[in-house]
Structures are given as C-alpha cells and as structure tokens.
N, C-alpha and C positions, 0 to 999 in steps of 0.2 A: 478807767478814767474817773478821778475823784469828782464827788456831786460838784465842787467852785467849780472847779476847768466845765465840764457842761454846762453848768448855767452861764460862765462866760461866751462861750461859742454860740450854745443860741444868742445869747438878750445881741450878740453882734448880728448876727442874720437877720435877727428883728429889725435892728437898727436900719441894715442897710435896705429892707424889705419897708421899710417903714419911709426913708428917703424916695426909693421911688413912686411911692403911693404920694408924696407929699408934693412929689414934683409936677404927679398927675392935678391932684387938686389945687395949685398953685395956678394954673392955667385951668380953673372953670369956677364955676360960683360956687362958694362953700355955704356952707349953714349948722347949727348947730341945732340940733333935735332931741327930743327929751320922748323915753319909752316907744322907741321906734318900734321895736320888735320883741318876740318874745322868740324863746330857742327851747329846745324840748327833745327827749328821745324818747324815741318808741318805744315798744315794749320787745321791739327785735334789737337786743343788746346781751354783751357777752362783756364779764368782768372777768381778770386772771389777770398771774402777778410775772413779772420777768425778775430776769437779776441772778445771781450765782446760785441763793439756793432755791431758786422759781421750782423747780424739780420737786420737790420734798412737798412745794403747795401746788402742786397744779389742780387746776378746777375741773369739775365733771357738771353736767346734765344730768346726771343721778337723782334720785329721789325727788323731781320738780313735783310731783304728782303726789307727792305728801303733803301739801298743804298751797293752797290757791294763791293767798296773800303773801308768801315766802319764793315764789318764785321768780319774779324781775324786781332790778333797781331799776332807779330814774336818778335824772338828772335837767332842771331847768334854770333858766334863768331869762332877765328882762335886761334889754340893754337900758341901761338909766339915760347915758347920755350918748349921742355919736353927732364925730365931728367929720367934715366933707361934703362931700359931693355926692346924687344919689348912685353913683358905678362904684364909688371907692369912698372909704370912711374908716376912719378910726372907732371903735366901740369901748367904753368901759359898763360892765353888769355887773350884775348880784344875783346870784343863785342859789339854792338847796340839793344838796342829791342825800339818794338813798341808795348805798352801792353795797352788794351781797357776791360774797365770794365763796361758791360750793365747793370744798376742798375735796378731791378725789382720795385722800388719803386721811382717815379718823384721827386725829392728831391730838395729845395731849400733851399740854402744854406746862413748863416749870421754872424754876431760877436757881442758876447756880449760887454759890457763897458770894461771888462779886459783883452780881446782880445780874447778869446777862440769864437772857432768854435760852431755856432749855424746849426741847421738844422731839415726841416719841410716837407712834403708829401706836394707838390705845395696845396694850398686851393684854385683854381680860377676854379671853374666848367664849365667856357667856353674851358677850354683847354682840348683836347680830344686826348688822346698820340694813340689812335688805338693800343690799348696793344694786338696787335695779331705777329705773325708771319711774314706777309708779312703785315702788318699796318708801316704807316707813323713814326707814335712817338716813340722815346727814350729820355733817358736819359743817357747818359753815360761819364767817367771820362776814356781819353787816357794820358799816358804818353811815353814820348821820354825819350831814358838815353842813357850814355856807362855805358856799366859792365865789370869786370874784375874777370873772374872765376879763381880760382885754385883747381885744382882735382887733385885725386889720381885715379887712372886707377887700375885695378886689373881684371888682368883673371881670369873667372872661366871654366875652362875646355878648349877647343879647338876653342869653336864658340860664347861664351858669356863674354861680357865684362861689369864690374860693376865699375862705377865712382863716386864717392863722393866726398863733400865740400863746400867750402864756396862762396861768391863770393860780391865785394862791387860794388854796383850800384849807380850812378852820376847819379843825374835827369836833364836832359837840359829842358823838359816844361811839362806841366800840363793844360791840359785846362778839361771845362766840356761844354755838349752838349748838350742841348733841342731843341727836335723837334717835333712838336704837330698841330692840326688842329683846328682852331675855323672857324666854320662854313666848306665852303668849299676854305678857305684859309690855305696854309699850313705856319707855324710859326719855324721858324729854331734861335735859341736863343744857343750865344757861351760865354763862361764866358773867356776868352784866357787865354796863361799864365802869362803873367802880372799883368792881375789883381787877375787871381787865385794863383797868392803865395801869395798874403793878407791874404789865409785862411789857413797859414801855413803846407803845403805840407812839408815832409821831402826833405832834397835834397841830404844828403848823406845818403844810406841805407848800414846795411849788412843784407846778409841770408843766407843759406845751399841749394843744390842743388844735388841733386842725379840720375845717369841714369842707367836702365838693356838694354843691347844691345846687340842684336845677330849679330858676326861680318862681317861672309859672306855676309850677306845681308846688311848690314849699317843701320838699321831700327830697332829702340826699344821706349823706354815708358821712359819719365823724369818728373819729380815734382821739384818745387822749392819754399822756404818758406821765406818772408823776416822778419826774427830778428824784423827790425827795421820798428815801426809804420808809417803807410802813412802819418798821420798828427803828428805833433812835440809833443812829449810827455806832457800832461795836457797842452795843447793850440786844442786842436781838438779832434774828437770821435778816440776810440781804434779800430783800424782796419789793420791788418797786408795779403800785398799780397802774395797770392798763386797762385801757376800753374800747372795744368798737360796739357802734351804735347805727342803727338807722335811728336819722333826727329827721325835724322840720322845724320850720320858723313860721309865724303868720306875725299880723300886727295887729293888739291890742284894739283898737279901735277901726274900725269899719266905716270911716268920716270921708266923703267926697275931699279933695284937695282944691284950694282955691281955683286951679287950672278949668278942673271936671266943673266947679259951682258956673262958673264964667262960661262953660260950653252949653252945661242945662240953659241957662238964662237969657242965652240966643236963640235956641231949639225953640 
C-alpha cells in the first residue's frame, strides 16, 4: 500500500474518532488550556525500523555497555494548547526526540550512478565490532528532530486514559556510527550529518502515535509508526521507524485549581 492510500485511511479514522470525541464534548463544558501537560518516555524504549527491507536493519541490544550516554533515545513534548473537556480533548504539542537505532548488522553505506542508496555488511575482516553486550563495537544511525503531535485524549473509565494520532516530525541531523577494534586498537568512525544527507534521509516525516495510560499514576505504554520512509522514496532502502515506549505525562505546574482554592478556604 502506497504512503497517500495510508495516510488517507488513517486521517479518515482520525476523522471519524475525532466526531465522536466531539459529540462527547458537545454535551459538557469545554475549555481551552494552555500547557496542560507534558509527555515523556522512559528510558524503557526500544527503536527499529519495519517495511520490506526492515531485515537488512534490524536492531540489536549489542554493544549498550559501550558507552552510557549512547544507550537510550527520548522523546518529549508539552501540549501547547488542548481543547475539551477534562475526560476528552483534543491536543496540539511541540516536541524534541533523540531516536538511536543499533543496527545488528555493520553496514556500509554508498550511491549508486543514479543516486540511489547502496549498502553492504562491512567486508574488511580486520574489523571486530565485539558483537556482545558490553563489547566495544556498533553500528548505529541517531537522529535529532522537533515533532509536533496532535491527539485526541479519550477516557476510558476513571483511571485510564487512551490517546491517538498523528504527528509530523522535522529532522535537524542524521549522522551514522561505527565503532570496532582492530587488533587492540579501538576505531570510532562517524559519517555526520552533513555528509549523511547525501544518502537521502527523509527530512519531513509524518506517522501515528498511540498511548494506554493509567492516570493516577502518570505511567503507561506508547508506540509510534512513521508513515513516512527514512530514506526518500526510490532514492534509498524501504525502511519505516517504529517505537515502543514506557511514557508518562505529569503537569507542569503543581497550582491548586480554582475548585481545590474554594475547598481550602472553607476548611
């Protein structure tokens, strides 16, 4: 299925997901809020890519133990503005992520004559990536972006909150990383982002984005799917990223609400 036909059949589900949220708050008191909440993932998250040639990148757990700061991405953002009711709401945010993708397979990367994305399991047998756990070598592809989600909020019961939707992500850089040992010398090799948009990285993405959250606690599970291919459509391999996440959300401010001030003030 071509990226138009899927982005048409969601933004329709949205639609009609978005009607009945509308019908909800149609019948209670709305309000419009400004930096309701803020949204965040743990650091229990897991990046990898799907799509036809997903195979060729699939990501490993390898080498985390190489280095502290190279181990998890994040991803956050602050809802700017939400419209509705406190059970159901519309959100639009602004966010940052920092998403790192350990490729299980050493990959080097080239371009054909017609520009399109080549790529090859390194061939140089002095390089020894220590494909273990707490070994030296990887291989991995980080990106920098803002994203800009819009969800729909929708309570299910009293303590569980369900959010769906879309969300278009700005890429700012793209680099790719090898680090390997020949002999007992270690080899740290960075492709940056400068020269890695030569190999046609997307720079505007969209995707879908979904969370279950239990609200007392602020603590629930989220996925995210991007539409839109990492490398530029037939210029690069078909690879689309994915993400699960333990998230949470809290609110910015810590501020009694008129209700709670009017209860002290009886007390």
């Amino acid at each position: 299925m071509s990226y138009s036909k899927k982005f048409i059949i969601l933004f329709i589900a949205f639609i009609s997901m978005a009607g009945t949220c509308f019908q909800t708050i149609a019948q209670n008191k709305v309000s419009v809020k400004y930096l309701k909440n803020i949204r965040l993932d743990s650091q229990a998250s897991y990046d990898f890519f799907l799509g036809p040639d997903a195979g060729d990148f699939k990501t490993s757990i390898n080498g985390f133990g190489s280095g502290l700061l190279d181990v998890f991405g994040m991803r956050g953002s602050f809802d700017l503005i939400t419209f509705g009711t406190e059970k159901n709401y519309l959100s639009l945010g602004a966010g940052f992520s920092v998403l790192k993708y350990r490729l299980a397979n050493n990959l080097i990367f080239g371009k054909s004559a017609d520009d399109v994305v080549t790529y090859m399991i390194d061939p140089d047998i002095t390089h020894n990536y220590v494909n273990t756990f707490f070994g030296y070598g990887k291989s991995k592809i980080i990106t920098t972006s803002f994203y800009f989600p819009v969800d729909l909020n929708i309570a299910l019961g009293e303590n569980v909150k369900f959010t769906a939707g879309g969300y278009m992500d700005l890429n700012l850089t793209a680099r790719y990383k090898m680090k390997y040992m020949v002999g007992e010398d270690k080899i740290k090799e960075i492709i940056r982002s400068d020269e890695f948009r030569k190999f046609n990285p997307s720079t505007v993405k969209f995707g879908v984005n979904a969370t279950l959250l239990l609200k007392k606690l602020g603590y629930g599970l989220s996925a995210s799917y991007s539409l839109t291919p990492f490398f530029k459509p037939g210029l690069g391999p078909d690879i689309h990223e994915a993400r699960i996440s333990a998230s949470y959300s809290l609110r910015p401010w810590n501020l009694p609400n008129k209700k709670d001030k009017g209860q002290e003030a009886s007390n």
